[in-house]
C-alpha positions, 0 to 999 in steps of 0.5 A: 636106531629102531630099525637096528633093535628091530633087526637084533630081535629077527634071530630071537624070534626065529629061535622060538619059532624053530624049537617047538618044530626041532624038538618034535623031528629030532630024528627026522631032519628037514628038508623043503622044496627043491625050487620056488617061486613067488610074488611079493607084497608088502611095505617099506619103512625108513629107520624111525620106521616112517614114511611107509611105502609099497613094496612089490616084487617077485623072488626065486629060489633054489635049494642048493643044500638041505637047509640053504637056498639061494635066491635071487630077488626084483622088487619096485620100491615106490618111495624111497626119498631120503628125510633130507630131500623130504624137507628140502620139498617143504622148505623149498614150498614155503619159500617160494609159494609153490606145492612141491612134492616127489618121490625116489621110485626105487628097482632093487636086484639082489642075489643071496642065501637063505639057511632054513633053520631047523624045524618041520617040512612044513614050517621052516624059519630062516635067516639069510643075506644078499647083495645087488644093486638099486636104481633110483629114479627122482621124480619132483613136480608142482601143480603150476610148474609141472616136472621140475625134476632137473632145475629144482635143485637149480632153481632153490640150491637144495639137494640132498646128494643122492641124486646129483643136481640135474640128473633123475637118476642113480644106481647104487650097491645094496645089502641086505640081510633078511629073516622069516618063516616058509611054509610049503602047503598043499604040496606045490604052493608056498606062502612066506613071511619076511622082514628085510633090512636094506642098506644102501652104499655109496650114498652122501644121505642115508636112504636104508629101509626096512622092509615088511612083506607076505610072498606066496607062490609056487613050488617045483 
């Protein structure tokens, strides 16, 4: 899968990253900021990385040994609707005449660790992994129809599982594992790079994103 190859290739870059900076403070270990705070923004992906979606959010952190920070971690997801689902909307359209289209809108919570590679105070690359919980929320319309939301599965047979015929809802367990490069500047701000992996569990059809985003924010 792409996203998997993509994800064996997070350590290797990190690795590159992090050995210009080692070999220049061999003797002077790093260490960052005690606590952050920062805005997300970004884009998310299905595993083809397909169907691009925004990502917004906002994450904080706090050091709680020289090189692993724990975080915690609210982002919105505006469509995270399985491939199925997407197909069903156009099959369903085809059959019965009509312009079906939806979307899953996705609130993730995750908590989790970060270990800053060894590196500089200023760059830090890191690895890490959390875990928390992501409501989805279905919403399926038609310009004639209007909110079709609880009666399209009804009306056309079509589902994909994930949320249950006649309910707009459903909370499920997210993982994720998470790499990237932090750099503290100008003694109280903080600009990160970062790609994530999210897998969600106990779901009938596959809806794991991959996702890419630029954070920045404040230290203290």
């Amino acid at each position: 899968m792409k996203c998997l190859h993509a994800l064996s290739l997070v350590p290797v870059v990190l690795t590159v990253l992090a050995t210009p900076a080692l070999g220049q403070n061999a003797q002077a270990p790093a260490v960052g900021p005690d606590r952050y705070l920062v805005g997300i923004g970004g884009a998310a992906f299905n595993q083809d990385f397909e169907n691009p979606t925004a990502v917004v959010g906002g994450e904080y952190g706090e050091r709680v040994h020289r090189d692993i920070y724990a975080y915690a971690e609210l982002t919105y997801l505006d469509n995270l609707m399985s491939q199925l689902m997407r197909n069903h909307l156009d099959t369903a359209s085809a059959n019965y005449g009509a312009s079906f289209s939806g979307r899953d809108r996705g609130l993730a919570f995750t908590m989790g660790a970060k270990f800053m590679l060894p590196g500089s105070v200023r760059y830090r690359p890191y690895f890490g992994a959390g875990f928390g919980l992501i409501n989805l929320e279905r919403t399926i319309t038609d310009p004639l129809l209007g909110d079709v939301t609880l009666s399209f599965s009804e009306l056309t047979g079509l589902n994909d599982g994930v949320v249950l015929p006649g309910e707009n809802s459903t909370t499920k367990p997210l993982g994720e594992v998470v790499g990237g490069l932090a750099i503290p500047f100008n003694r109280r701000g903080y600009f990160d790079v970062k790609y994530r992996y999210g897998r969600v569990f106990q779901s009938t059809e596959n809806i794991d994103f991959s996702e890419i985003s630029i954070s920045l924010g404040v230290t203290f």
